[in-house]
GUROTOR-646438 format. One record per residue (C-alpha): residue in one letter; x, y, z. Coordinates in steps of 0.2 Angstrom, whole numbers, padded with zeros to 4 digits, always signed. Layout:
// GUROTOR-646438
AXYZ;...
This chain:
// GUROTOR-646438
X+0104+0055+0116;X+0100+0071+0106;X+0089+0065+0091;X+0102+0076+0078;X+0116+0067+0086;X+0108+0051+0087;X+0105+0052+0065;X+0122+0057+0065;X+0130+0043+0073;X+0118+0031+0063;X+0124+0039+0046;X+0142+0039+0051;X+0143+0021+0057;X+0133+0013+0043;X+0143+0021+0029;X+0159+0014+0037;X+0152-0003+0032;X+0140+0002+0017;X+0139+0013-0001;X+0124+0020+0006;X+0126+0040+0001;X+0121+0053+0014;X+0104+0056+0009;X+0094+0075+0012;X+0084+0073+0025;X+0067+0077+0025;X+0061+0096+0031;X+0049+0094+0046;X+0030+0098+0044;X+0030+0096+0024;X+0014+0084+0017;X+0028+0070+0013;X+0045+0066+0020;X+0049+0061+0000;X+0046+0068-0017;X+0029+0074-0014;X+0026+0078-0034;X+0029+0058-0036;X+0023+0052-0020;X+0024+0032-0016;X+0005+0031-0016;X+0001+0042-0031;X-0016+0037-0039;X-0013+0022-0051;X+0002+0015-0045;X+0003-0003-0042;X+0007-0009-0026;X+0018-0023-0023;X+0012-0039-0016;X+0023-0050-0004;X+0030-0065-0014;X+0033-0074+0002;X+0015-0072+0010;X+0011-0084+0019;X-0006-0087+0012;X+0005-0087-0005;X+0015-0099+0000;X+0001-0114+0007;X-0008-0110-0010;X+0008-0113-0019;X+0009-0131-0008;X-0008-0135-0008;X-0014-0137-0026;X-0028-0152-0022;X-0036-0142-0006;X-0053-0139-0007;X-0052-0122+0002;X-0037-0117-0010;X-0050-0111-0024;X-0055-0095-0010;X-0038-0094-0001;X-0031-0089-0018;X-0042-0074-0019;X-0034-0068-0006;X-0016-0072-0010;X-0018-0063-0027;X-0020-0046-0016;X-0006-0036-0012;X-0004-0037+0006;X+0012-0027+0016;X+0025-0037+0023;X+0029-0038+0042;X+0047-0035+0049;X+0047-0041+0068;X+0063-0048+0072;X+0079-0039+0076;X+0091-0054+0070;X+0107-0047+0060;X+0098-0054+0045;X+0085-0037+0047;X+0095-0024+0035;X+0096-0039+0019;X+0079-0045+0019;X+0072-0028+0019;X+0085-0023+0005;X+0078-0036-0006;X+0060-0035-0003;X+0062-0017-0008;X+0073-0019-0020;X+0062-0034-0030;X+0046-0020-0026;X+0058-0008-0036;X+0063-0020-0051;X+0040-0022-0054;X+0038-0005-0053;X+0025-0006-0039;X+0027+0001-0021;X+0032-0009-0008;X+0021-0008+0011;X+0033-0013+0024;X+0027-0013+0044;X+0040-0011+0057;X+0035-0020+0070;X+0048-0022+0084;X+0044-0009+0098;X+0052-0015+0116;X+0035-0022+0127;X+0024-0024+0109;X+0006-0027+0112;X+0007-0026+0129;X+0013-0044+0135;X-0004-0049+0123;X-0003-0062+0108;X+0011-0052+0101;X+0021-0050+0113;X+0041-0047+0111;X+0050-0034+0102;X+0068-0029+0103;X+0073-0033+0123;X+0079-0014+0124;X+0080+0004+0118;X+0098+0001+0110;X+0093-0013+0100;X+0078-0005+0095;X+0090+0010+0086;X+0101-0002+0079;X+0086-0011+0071;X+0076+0004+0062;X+0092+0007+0056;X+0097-0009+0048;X+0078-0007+0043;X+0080+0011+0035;X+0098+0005+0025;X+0088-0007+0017;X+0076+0003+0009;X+0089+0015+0005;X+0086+0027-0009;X+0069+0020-0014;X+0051+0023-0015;X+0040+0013-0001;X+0030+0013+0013;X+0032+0010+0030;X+0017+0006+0044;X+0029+0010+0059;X+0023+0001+0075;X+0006-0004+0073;X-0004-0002+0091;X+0011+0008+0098;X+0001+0024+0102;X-0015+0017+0108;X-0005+0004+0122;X+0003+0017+0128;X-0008+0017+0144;X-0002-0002+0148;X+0015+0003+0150;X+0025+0012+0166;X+0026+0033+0162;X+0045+0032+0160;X+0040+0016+0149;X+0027+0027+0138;X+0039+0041+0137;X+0053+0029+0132;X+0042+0023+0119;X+0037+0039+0111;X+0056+0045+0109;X+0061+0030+0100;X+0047+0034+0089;X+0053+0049+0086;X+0070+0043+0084;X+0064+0030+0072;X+0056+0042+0060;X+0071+0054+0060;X+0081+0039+0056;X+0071+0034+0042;X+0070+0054+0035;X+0089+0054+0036;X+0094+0035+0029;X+0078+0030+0018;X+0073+0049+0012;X+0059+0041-0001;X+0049+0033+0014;X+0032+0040+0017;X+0031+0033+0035;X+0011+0031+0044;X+0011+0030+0063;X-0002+0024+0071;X-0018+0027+0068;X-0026+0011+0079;X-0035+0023+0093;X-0048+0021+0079;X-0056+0009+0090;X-0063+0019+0102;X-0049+0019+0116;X-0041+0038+0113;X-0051+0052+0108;X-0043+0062+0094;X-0035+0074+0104;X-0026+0061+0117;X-0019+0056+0100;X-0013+0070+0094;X-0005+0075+0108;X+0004+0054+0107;X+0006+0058+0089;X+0016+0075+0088;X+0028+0067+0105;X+0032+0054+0093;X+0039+0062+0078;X+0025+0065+0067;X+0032+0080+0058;X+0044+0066+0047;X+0028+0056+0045;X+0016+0059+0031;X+0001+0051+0040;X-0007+0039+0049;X-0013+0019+0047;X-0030+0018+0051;X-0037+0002+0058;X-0025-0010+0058;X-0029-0027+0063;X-0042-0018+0073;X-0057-0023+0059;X-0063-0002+0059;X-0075-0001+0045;X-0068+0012+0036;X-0080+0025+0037;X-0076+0026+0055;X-0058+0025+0054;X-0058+0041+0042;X-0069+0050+0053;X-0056+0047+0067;X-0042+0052+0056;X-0049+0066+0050;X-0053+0071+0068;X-0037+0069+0072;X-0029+0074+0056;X-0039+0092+0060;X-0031+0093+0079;X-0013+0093+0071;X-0017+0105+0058;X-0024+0117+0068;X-0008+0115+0081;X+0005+0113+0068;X-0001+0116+0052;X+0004+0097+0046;X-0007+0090+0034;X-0007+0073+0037;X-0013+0057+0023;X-0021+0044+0028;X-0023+0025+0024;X-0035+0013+0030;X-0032-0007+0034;X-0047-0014+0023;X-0039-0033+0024;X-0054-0038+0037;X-0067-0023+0041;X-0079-0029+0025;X-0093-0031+0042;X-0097-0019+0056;X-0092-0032+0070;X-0083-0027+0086;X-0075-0043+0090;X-0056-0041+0086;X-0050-0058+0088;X-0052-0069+0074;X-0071-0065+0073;X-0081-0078+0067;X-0092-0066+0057;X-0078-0057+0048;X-0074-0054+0030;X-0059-0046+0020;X-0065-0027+0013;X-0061-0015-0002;X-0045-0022-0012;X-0030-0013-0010;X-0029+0003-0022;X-0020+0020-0022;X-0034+0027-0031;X-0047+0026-0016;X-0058+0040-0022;X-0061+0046-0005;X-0055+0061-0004;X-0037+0069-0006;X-0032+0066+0012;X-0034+0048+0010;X-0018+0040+0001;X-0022+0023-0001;X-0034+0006+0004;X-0021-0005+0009;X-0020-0023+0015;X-0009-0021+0031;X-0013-0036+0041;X-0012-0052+0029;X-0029-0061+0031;X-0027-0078+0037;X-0015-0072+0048;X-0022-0076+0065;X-0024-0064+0079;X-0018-0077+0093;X-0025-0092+0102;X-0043-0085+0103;X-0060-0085+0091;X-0061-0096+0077;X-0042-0095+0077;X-0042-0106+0094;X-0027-0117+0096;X-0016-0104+0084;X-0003-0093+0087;X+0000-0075+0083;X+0005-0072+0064;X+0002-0090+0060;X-0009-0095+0045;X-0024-0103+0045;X-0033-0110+0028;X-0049-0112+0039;X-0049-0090+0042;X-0041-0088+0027;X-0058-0095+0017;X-0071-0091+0031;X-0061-0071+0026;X-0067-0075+0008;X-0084-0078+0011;
């Protein structure tokens, strides 16, 4: 389907069912999709932490645990919340997650994390079964957040798995991308939308991203999520996102912002899964001092949250939390 026809459809079949007004959509190749005089991640804005973290919620539970003392420093850190299911549930969680970000003042981080064949069958695995739920799901997601002023990390490791799937598969993948972040320009005009920025680790060179990037709707996005989940110390992941960011300028003229995952690259290690030897990095901040072109520090992946059955995190499962990381995290 034609992406303006697509949007179109969305708009009209939501407001039959909704108050949600016809929002302006955003102008393509501008820095920010939203109000770029009061961006979402302007310097000194608070950013909102997830009431129902997990790591929150077993510190909450477990007042007499020896490891709740380190846990807790974690927990206190604003950490994004994860979206991964495509129940009919999808459009009122987001809505009040945002909504409650709204009534603090602070800036909500929100990662949509649904893609059809996510992760590549790895410990991640699923998503939404096709491309039509997929569309009806990033837009339950973008009438949630409405009117207001968030983030949104859209598919973490979409970009750099590309290669696992079939070439119609990849293609399919990259239009509903694009389709997602015309959805989200049109329904959810604030939204300052970061694709993915995970090739950090080595596997696409900055032009192989570009090229993923601008096939994927990048002139809706303001910029790209460095290192997520993928422990990039962050002097790397800027130098690949600067790379890149330098590619798409000089194609398009797109300036692109850029925020890093610091929630586990505090040591240089390699090893991805549940490394023994990792550590949680910077806080989370929108005042990063690290340049214009960098938006934000942000804790994408909640620490503690493990990786799969692997690592220290054997016997574990995907997105399941584990005191034991969670303090070996801490330090």
């Amino acid at each position: 389907m034609h992406r303006a026809v697509l949007v179109l459809t969305l708009l009209a079949g939501l407001l039959a069912g909704s108050a949600v007004g016809l929002p302006t959509r955003a102008q393509p190749g501008t820095t920010a999709p939203a109000d770029a005089a009061d961006p979402a991640l302007a310097p000194g804005r608070p950013l909102f932490g997830n009431p129902d973290a997990l790591a929150a919620l077993w510190v909450a539970a477990h007042p007499q645990d020896p490891r709740r003392a380190a846990v807790a420093d974690l927990a206190a850190q604003p950490v994004a919340r994860w979206f991964t299911e495509t129940g009919p549930a999808t459009r009122g969680e987001v809505a009040g997650f945002v909504d409650a970000a709204a009534a603090a003042g602070a800036t909500p981080v929100l990662v949509a994390y649904a893609v059809p064949g996510r992760d590549c069958g790895q410990f991640s695995a699923g998503g939404a079964p096709d491309a039509a739920t997929y569309r009806a799901w990033i837009a339950a997601v973008a009438a949630g957040i409405g009117p207001r002023k968030v983030v949104v990390v859209l598919e973490p490791d979409s970009l750099v798995h590309l290669d696992c799937l079939t070439a119609a598969a990849a293609l399919e993948r990259q239009d509903l991308l694009a389709d997602a972040t015309a959805t989200l320009a049109a329904l959810a005009p604030q939204a300052e939308v970061y694709l993915d920025g995970s090739p950090a680790n080595g596997a696409v060179t900055p032009e192989e991203l570009a090229d993923r990037l601008l096939a994927s709707g990048l002139a809706d996005a303001r910029g790209l999520a460095l290192g997520v989940s993928a422990h990039t110390p962050t002097d790397d992941a800027l130098a690949f996102g600067r790379a890149t960011a330098e590619v798409v300028a000089g194609r398009t003229g797109q300036q692109l912002g850029l925020v890093v995952d610091t929630s586990r690259n505090g040591t240089g290690t390699t090893q991805w899964c549940n490394a023994a030897d990792q550590r949680v990095g910077d806080h989370p901040t929108t005042d990063p001092d690290l340049g214009d072109d960098v938006d934000a520090l942000l804790w994408i992946k909640p620490p503690g949250e493990s990786d799969g059955d692997c690592g220290t995190g054997s016997g574990t499962v995907a997105g399941q939390f584990d005191p034991d990381l969670a303090a070996a995290l801490a330090g």
